[in-house]
Backbone as CSV, one residue per row, in Angstrom:
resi,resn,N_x,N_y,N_z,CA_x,CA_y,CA_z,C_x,C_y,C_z
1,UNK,-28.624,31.833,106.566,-28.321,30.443,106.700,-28.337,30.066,108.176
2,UNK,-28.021,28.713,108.145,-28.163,27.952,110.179,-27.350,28.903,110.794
3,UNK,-25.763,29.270,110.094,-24.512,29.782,110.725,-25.206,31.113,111.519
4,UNK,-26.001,31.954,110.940,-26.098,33.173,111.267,-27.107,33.313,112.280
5,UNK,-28.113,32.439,112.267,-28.960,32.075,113.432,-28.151,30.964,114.747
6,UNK,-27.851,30.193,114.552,-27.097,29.104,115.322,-25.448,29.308,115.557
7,UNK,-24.687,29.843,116.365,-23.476,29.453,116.556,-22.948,28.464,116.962
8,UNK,-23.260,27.579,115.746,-22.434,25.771,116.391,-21.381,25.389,115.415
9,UNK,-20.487,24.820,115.331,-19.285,23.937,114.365,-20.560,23.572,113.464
10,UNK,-21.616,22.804,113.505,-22.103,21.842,112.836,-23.092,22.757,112.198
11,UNK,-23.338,24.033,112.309,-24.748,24.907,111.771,-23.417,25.353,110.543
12,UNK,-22.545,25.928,111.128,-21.222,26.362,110.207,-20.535,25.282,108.632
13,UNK,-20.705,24.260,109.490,-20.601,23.293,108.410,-21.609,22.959,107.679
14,UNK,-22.707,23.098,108.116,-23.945,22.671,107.614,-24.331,23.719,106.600
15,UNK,-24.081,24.989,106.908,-24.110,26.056,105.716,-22.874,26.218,104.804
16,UNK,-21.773,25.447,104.917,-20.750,25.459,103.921,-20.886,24.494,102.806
17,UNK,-21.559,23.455,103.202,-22.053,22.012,102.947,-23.189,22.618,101.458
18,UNK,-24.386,23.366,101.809,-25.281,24.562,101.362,-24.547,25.458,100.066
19,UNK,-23.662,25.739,100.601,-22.807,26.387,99.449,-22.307,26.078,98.779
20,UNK,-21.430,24.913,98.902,-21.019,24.042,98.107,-21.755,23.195,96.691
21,UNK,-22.892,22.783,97.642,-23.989,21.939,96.732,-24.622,22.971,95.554
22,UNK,-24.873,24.130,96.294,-25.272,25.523,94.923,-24.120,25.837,93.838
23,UNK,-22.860,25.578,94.206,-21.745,26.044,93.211,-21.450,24.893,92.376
24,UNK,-21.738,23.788,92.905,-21.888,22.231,92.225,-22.881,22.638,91.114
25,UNK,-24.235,22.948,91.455,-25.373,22.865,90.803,-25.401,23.861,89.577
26,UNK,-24.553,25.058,89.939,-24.794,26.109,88.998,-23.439,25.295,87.908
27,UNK,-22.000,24.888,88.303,-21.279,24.475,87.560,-22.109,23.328,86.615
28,UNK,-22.633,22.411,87.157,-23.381,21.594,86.317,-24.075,21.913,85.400
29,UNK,-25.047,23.234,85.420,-25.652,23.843,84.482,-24.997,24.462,83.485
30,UNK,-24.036,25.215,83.885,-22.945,25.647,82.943,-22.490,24.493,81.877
31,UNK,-22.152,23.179,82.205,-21.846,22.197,81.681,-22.550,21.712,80.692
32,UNK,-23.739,21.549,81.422,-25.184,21.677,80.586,-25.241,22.029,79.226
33,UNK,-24.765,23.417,79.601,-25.446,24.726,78.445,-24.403,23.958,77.709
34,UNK,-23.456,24.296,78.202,-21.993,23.925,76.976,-22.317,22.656,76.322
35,UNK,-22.674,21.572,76.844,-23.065,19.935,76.030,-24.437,20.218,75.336
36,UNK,-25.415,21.147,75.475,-26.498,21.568,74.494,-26.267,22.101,73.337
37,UNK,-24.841,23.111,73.905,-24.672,24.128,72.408,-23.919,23.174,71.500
38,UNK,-23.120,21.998,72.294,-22.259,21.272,71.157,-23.002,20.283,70.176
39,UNK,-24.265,20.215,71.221,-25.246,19.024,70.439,-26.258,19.625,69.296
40,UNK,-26.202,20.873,69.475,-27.020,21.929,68.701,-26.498,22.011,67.398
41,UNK,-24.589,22.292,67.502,-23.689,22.779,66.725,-23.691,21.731,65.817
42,UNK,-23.475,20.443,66.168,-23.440,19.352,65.199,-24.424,18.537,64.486
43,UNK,-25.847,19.050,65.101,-27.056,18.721,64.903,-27.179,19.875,63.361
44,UNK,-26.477,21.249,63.828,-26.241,21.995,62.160,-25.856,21.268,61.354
45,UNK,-24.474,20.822,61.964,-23.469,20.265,60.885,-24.010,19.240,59.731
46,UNK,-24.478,18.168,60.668,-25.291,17.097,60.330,-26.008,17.342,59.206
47,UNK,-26.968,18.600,59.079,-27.707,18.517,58.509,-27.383,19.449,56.760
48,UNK,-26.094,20.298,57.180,-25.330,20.998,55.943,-24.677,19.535,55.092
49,UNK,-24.433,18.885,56.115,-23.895,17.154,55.767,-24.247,16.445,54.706
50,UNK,-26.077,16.421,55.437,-26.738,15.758,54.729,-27.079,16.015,53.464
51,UNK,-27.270,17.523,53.090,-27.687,18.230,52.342,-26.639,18.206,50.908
52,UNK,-25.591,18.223,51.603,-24.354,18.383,50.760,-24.015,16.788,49.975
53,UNK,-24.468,15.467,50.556,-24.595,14.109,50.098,-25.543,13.881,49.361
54,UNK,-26.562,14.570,49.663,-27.634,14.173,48.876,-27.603,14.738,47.554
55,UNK,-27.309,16.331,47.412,-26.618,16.745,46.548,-25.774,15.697,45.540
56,UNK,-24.588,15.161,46.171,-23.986,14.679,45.471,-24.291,13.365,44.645
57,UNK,-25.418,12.706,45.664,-25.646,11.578,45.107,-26.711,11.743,43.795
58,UNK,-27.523,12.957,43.975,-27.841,13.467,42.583,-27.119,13.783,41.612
59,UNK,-26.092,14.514,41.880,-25.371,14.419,40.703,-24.836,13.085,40.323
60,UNK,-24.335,12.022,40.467,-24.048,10.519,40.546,-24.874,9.971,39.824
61,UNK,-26.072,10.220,40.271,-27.774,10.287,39.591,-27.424,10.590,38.093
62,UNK,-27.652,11.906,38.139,-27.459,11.991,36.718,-26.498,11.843,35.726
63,UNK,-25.200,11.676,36.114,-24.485,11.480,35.344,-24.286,9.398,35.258
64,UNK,-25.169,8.825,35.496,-25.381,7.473,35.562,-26.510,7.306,34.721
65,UNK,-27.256,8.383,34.219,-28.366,8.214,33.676,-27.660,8.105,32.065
66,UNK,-28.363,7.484,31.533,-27.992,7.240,30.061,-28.689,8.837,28.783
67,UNK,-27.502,9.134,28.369,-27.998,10.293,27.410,-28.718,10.194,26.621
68,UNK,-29.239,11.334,26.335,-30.327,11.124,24.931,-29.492,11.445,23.670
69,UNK,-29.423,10.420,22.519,-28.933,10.516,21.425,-29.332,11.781,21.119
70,UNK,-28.362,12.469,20.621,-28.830,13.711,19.848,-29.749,13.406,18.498
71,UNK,-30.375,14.495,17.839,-31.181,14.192,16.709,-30.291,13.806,15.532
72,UNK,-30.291,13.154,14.531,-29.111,13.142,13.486,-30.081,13.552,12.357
73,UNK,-29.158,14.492,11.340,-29.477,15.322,10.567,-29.865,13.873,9.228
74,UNK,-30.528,14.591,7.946,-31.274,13.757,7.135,-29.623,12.985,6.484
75,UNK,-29.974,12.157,6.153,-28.562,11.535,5.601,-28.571,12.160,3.836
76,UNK,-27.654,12.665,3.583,-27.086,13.139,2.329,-27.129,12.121,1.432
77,UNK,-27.769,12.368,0.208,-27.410,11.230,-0.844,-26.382,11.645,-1.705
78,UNK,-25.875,10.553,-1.619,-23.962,10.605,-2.377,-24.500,10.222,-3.864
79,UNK,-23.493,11.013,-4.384,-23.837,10.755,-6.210,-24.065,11.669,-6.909
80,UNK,-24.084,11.944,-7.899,-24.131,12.902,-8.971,-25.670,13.400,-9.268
81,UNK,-25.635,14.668,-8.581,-26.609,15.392,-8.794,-27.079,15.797,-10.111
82,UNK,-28.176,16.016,-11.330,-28.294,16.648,-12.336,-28.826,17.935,-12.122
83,UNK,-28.600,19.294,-13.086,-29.320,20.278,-12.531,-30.784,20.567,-13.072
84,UNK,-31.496,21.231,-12.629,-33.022,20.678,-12.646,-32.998,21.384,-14.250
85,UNK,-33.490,20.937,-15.168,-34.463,21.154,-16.047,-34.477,22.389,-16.503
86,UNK,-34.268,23.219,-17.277,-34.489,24.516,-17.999,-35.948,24.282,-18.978
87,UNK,-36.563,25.391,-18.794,-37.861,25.244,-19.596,-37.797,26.482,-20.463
């Protein structure tokens, strides 16, 4: 740095100044990473979210859908049967 070539107050400050701005820069990145991974994390969420609504609104779906009558069996005729015929 200036300090180690230059012995002045102002080369000294001028390389502390240097150091500073790099520990700024790397903290910022750190910050970075951390506001990427949170935007990542909920960008999951979001989408287990979505998945899980849509889901539901299918089921909503179908149970809004109107049933199918079951088949109904032949209707029984009421009344007095004779027994068939002896030959």
């Amino acid at each position: 740095m200036a300090a180690t070539v230059l012995n002045s107050s102002r080369a000294i400050e001028m390389s502390v100044f240097v150091v500073r701005a790099f520990v700024r820069m790397r903290e910022m990145l750190v910050k970075n990473r951390q506001l990427a991974a949170k935007i990542n994390e909920l960008d999951r969420r979001l989408e287990t979210h979505d998945t899980a609504i849509q889901d539901l609104i299918e089921a909503i779906k179908e149970l809004m859908a109107p049933e199918e009558m079951p088949k109904r069996m032949p209707k029984r005729k009421i009344g007095f049967r004779l027994p068939p015929a002896k030959s």
